[in-house]
C-alpha positions as CSV (number, residue, x, y, z in Angstrom):
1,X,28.5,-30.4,-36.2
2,X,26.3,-27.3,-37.8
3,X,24.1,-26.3,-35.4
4,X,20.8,-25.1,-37.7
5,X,18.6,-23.4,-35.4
6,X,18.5,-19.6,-35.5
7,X,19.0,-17.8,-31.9
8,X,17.1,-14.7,-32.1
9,X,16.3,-14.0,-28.1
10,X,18.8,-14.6,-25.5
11,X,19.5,-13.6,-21.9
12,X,20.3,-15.1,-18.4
13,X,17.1,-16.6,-18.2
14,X,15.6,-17.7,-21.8
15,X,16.3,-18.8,-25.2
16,X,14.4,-18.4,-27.8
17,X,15.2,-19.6,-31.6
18,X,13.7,-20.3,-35.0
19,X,13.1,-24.1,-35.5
20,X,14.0,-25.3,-38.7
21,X,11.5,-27.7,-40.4
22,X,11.3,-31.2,-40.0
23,X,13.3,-31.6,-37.1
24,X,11.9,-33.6,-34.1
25,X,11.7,-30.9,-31.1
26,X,12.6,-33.9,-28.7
27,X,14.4,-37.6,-29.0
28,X,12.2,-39.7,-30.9
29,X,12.4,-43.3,-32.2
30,X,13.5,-42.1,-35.6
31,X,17.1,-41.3,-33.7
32,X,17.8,-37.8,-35.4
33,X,19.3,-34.8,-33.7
34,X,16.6,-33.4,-31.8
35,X,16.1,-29.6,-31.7
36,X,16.6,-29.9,-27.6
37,X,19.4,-31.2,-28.1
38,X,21.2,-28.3,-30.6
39,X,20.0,-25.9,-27.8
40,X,22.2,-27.7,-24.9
41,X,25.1,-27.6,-27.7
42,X,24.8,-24.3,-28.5
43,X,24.6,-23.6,-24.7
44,X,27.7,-25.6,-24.3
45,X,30.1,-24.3,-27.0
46,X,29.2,-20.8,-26.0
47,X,29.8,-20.9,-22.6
48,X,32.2,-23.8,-22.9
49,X,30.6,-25.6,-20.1
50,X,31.8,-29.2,-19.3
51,X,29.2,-31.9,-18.5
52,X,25.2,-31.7,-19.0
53,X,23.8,-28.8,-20.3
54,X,20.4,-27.6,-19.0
55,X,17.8,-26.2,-21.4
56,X,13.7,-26.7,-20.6
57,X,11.3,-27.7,-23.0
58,X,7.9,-25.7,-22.2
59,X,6.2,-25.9,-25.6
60,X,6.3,-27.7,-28.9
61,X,6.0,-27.9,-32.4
62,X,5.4,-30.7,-34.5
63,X,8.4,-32.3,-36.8
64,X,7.3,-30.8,-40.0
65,X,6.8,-27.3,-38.4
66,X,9.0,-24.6,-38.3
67,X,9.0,-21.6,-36.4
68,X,9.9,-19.1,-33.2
69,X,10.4,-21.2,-29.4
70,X,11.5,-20.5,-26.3
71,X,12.7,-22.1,-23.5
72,X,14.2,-22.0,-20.1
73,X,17.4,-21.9,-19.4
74,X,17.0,-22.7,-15.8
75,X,14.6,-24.5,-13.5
76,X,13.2,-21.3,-12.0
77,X,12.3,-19.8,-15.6
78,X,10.9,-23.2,-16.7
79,X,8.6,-23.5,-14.6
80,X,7.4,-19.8,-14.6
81,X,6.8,-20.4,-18.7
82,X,5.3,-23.7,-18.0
83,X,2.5,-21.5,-15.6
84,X,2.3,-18.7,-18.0
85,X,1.3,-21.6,-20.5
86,X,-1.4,-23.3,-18.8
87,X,-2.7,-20.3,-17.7
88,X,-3.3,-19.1,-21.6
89,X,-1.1,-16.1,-21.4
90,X,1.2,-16.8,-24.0
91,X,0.1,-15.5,-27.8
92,X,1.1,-17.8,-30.4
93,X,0.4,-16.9,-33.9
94,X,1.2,-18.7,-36.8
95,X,0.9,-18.6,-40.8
96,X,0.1,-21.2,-43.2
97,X,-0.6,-21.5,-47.2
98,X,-4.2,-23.8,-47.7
99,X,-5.2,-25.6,-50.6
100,X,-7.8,-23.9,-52.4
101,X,-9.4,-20.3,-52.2
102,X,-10.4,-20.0,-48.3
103,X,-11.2,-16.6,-49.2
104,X,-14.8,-17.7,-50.5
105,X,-15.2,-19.2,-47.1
106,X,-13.6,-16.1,-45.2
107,X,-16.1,-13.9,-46.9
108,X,-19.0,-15.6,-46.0
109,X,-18.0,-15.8,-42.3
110,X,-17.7,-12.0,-41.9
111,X,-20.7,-11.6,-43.5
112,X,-22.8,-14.0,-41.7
113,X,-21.1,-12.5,-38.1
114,X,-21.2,-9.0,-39.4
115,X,-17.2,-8.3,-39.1
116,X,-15.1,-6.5,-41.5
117,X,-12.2,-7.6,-44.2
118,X,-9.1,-8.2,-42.1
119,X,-11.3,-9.4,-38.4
120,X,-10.7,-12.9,-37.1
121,X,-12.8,-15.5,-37.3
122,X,-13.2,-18.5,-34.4
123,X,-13.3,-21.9,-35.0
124,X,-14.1,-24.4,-32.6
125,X,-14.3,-28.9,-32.8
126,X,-13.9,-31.2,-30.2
127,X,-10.5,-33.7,-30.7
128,X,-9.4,-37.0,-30.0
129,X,-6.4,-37.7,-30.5
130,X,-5.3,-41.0,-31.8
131,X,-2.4,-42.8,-29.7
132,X,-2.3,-45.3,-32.6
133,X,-2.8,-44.0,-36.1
134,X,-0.9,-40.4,-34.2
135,X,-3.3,-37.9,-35.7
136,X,-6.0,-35.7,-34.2
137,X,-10.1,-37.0,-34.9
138,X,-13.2,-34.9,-34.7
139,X,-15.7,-36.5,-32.4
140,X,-19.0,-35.2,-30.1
141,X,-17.7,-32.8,-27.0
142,X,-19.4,-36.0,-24.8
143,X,-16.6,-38.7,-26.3
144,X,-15.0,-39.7,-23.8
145,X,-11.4,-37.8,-23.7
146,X,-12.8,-35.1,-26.1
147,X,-11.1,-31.7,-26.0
148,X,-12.0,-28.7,-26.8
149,X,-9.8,-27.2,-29.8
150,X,-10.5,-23.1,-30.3
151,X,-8.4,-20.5,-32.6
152,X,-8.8,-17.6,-35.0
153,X,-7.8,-16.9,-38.1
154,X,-8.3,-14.6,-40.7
155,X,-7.3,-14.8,-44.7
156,X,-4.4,-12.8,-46.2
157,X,-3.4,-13.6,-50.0
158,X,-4.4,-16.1,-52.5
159,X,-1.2,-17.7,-54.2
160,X,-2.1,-19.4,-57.3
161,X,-4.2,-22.3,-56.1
162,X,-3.5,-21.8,-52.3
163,X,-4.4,-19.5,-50.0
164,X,-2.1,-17.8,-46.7
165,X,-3.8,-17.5,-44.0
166,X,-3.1,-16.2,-40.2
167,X,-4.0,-18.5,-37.1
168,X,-3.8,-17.3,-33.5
169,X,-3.9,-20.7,-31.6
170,X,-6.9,-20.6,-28.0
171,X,-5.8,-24.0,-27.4
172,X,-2.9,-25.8,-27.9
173,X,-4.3,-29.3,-28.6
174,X,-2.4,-32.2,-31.0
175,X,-2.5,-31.1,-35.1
176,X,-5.6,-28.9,-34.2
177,X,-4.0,-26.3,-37.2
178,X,-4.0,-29.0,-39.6
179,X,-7.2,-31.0,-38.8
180,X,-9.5,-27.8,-38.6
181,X,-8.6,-26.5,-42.0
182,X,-8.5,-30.0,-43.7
183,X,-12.5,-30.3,-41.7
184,X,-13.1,-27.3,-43.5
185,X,-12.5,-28.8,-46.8
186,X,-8.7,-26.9,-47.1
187,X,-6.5,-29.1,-46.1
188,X,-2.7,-27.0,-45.3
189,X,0.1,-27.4,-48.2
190,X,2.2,-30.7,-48.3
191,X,0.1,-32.1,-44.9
192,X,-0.4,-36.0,-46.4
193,X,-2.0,-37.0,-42.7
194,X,-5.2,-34.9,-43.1
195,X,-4.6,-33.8,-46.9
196,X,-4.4,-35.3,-50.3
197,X,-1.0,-36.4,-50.2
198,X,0.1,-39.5,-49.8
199,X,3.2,-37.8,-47.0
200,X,3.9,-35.2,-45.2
201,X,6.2,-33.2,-47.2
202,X,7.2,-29.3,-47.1
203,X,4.0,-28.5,-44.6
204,X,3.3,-25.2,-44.6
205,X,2.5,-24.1,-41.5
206,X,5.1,-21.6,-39.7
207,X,5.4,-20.5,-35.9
208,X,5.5,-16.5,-36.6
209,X,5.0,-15.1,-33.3
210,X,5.6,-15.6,-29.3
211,X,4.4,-12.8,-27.2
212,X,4.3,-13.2,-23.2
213,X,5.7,-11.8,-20.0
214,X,9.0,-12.6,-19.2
215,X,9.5,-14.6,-16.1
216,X,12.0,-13.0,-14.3
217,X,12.0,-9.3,-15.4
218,X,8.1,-9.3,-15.7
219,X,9.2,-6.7,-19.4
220,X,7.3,-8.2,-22.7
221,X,8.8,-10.2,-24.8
222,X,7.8,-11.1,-28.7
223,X,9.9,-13.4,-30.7
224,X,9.2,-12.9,-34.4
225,X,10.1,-14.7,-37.6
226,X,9.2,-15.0,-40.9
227,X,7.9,-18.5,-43.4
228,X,10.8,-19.9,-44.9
229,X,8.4,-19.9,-48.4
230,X,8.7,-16.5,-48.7
């Protein structure tokens, strides 16, 4: 079997790789090889270790998305990235081509909050996410089960009749890339869930950058990677 992920970080304690798109990161109920899955079997065949192979899951990314991970590669290290996650220490950054010129819209946000060409710009809704339809729906911050969705982002190029931008996630609640920039009238390339497509083909939207402290040796650790559209 070829293993497609792409190991980039790796010592006695972590693993960290480049996703490939459109793989599920866990077992689903489509039955494909799940990214989890390649990790334990590229743990395995390296080592050559008989019998289960552990690997922990601290963070995701959705099917479509592709991009930098990392996880643990024991209990002890888990569970140390699990805290550094809830406790908002880990920098995600990720980079995404939009329908339409966002830089119109960009422009008018620095001006309006007084910041310079290059600055980030917040964005904040309140999300629900939909158990049934599986997507992610605006709603008043008193909705019951409401959550509070925050990044930043900041324009880079204008492609043709898209637009790359930069997103440094706050939160880390379900779709809240895709459904903030389609709210905003800029839906992200290929996304047929809150776009104008009728599927979700090619999405656009890439995990660039991991920055925290590691676990164990306390040093700083950044896991970079580039789009695959470039």
């Amino acid at each position: 079997m070829t293993n497609p992920i792409t190991v980039i970080y790796e010592d006695n304690h972590l693993l960290g790789i480049i996703k490939p798109a459109n793989i599920p990161v866990q077992a689903d109920k489509s039955g494909d090889y799940d990214v989890l899955s390649y990790c334990k079997l590229y743990l395995k065949e390296k080592y050559d270790k008989p019998g289960n192979v552990y690997c922990g899951l601290v963070h995701r990314l959705d099917r479509p998305v592709g991009g930098v991970m990392i996880f643990g590669k024991t209990s002890k290290a888990t569970s140390r990235l699990a805290e550094i996650i809830r406790n908002k220490q880990m920098k995600k950054i990720y980079r995404a081509l939009v329908s339409g010129d966002i830089s119109i819209e960009y422009n008018h946000l620095l001006d309006k909050e007084k910041k310079v060409s290059g600055e980030w710009i917040s964005e904040s809704l309140w999300l629900l996410k939909d158990e049934v339809e599986l997507c992610a729906k605006i709603v008043h911050q008193n909705a019951p089960g409401a959550k509070l969705s925050q990044l930043l982002w900041r324009f880079l190029n204008k492609r043709n009749d898209v637009s790359e931008i930069e997103i440094e996630l706050i939160t880390g609640r379900y779709h809240q890339i895709r459904v903030t920039f389609a709210e905003m009238g800029y839906p992200l390339v290929g996304d047929g869930k809150y776009g104008t497509y009728t599927k979700t083909i090619n999405l656009k939207l890439f995990a660039t950058y991991l920055s925290f402290e590691h676990p164990v040796t306390h040093e700083i650790i950044e896991l970079k990677a580039n789009p695959t559209w470039d």
